[in-house]
Every structure is written in structure tokens, then in C-alpha cells.
N, C-alpha and C positions, 0 to 999 in steps of 0.2 A: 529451497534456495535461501540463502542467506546474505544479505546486506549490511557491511558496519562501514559505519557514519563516524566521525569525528563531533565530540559534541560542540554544539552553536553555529555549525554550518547548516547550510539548506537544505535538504533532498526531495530531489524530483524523480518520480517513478512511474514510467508508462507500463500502461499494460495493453497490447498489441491483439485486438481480435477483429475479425473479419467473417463478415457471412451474410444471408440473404435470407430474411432481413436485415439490416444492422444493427448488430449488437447493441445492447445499452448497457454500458458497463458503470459498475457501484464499485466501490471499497469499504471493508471494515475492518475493523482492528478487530480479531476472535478472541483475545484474551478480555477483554473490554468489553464485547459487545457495542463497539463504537461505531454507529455509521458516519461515511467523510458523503461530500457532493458528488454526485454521475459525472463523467466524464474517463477519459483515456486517461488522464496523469491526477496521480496523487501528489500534492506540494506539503512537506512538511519543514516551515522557515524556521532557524534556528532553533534546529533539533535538542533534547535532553535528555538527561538519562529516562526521564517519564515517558517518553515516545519510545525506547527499547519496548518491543513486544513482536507477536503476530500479527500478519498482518494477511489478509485477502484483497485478490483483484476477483470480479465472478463477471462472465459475460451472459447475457442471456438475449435469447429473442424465442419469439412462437417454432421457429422450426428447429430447433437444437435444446431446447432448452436451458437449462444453467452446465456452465462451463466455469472452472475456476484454480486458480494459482494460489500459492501460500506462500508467505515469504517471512521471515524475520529478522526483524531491524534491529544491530547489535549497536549502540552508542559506546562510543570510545572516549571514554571521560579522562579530563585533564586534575591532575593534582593539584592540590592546594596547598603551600607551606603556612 
């Protein structure tokens, strides 16, 4: 799945999981190795071209184990004269 963004705007990005027990969902950027905080939505405020990359949602609990989404974030950078 792919995502592009306009750069200096915000994006918010849920990731949707559901199960028993409840999911504790993480985020990382793969190309990075970057962890972000738990939770259902990633916030990245006024995105730049440095934020373009991979990105992971992963859901995990004791009865499913890890479950997970990939996604990449393209920034749409504005010209400069």
C-alpha cells in the first residue's frame, strides 16, 4: 500500500486491528529501524521529504501472535524558484 502526502502537511494513519485479547499495536519505519509510541494511529505533523520511507503497523497479542501492514509514505515536495 502506498501513501503520498503533500510536504508540510500532517498525516494521520490508523491501523485497524481487533482480537481477544486486544491487540497492542506499535509502528516502525523499516527502512530506519525507527520505533514511533503504541497506539492505533501514527501522527506525522508537517511531513518532509525525510519522513518519505517504509513504514510498518504490526498488531500483536498472546493468541495470534504478530500480525502486520506495510506501507510507504511518498512526500510530494513543492519547488523552489
Amino acid at each position: 500500500m502506498n501513501t503520498s502526502i503533500t510536504e508540510f502537511t500532517d498525516l494521520l494513519s490508523f491501523c485497524n486491528a481487533s482480537g481477544q485479547p486486544r491487540p497492542v499495536i506499535t509502528w516502525r519505519r523499516k527502512d530506519e529501524e525507527m520505533m514511533f509510541p503504541p497506539g492505533e494511529f501514527l501522527s506525522l505533523p508537517s511531513v518532509s521529504r525525510d519522513d518519505a520511507g517504509l513504514y510498518e503497523c504490526i498488531a500483536k497479542n498472546s493468541a495470534a501472535g504478530n500480525k502486520s501492514v506495510e506501507f510507504r509514505i511518498n512526500v510530494l515536495c513543492r519547488f523552489k524558484y
